[in-house]
N, C-alpha and C positions, 0 to 999 in steps of 0.2 A: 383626132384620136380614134372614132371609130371607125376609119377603116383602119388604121395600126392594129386594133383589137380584131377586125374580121382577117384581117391578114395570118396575124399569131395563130389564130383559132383553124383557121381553113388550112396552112402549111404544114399541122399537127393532125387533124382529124380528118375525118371522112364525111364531109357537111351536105346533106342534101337539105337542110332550110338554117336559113339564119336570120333572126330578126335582132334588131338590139334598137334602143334607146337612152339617149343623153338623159339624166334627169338630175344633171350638177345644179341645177336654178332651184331647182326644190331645197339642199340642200346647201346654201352658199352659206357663209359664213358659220357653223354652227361648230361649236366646239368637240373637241375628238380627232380636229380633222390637220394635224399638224403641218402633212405634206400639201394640200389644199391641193391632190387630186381629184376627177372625176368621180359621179355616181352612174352606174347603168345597169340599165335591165336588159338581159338576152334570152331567146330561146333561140338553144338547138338542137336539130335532129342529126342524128349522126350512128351509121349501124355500128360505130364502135363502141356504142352505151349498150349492145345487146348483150343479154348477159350481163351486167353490170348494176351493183346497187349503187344507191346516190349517191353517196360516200365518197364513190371510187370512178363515178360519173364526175363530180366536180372536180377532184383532183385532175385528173386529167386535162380540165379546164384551165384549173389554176395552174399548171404545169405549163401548158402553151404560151398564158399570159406573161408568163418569167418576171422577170423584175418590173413590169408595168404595174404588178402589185404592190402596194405599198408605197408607190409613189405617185405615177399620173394615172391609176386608178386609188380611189380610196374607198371605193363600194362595187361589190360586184353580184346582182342579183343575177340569177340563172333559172331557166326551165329547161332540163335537158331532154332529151326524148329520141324512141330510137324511133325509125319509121313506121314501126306498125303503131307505136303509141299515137304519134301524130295526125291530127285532127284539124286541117288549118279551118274550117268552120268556123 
């Protein structure tokens, strides 16, 4: 599943860093989670968030993922960032 998600993500935007993380095991079994999709956490950099408040930074996210939301994604945390934010330190 995570490269499906860097694939959506990278075909859409303009990625100069992407990290993500599985963290379904944290979550398994807990109620809320009907479709018993995945949980992950990403950061990306992308100078298409220039100019961009959060808002309209995730959308854009959630837009690449397409229907992976809602079904084998059921958590999708983000740290979006354009390059000059980015700090890999």
């Amino acid at each position: 599943m995570i490269a499906q998600i860097e694939k959506q993500i990278r075909a859409s935007l303009d990625v100069s860093h992407f990290e993500i993380h599985d963290d379904s095991e944290m979550h398994a079994g807990h109620s809320g989670n009907p479709s018993g999709g995945g949980h992950f956490t990403a950061v990306i950099v992308s100078a298409d968030f220039d100019n961009l408040p959060l808002l309209k930074r995730h959308r854009l996210v959630y837009d690449a993922l397409g229907d992976l939301m809602g079904g084998s994604i059921h958590a999708f945390s983000m740290k979006t960032l354009t390059p000059g934010e980015f700090n890999p330190d």
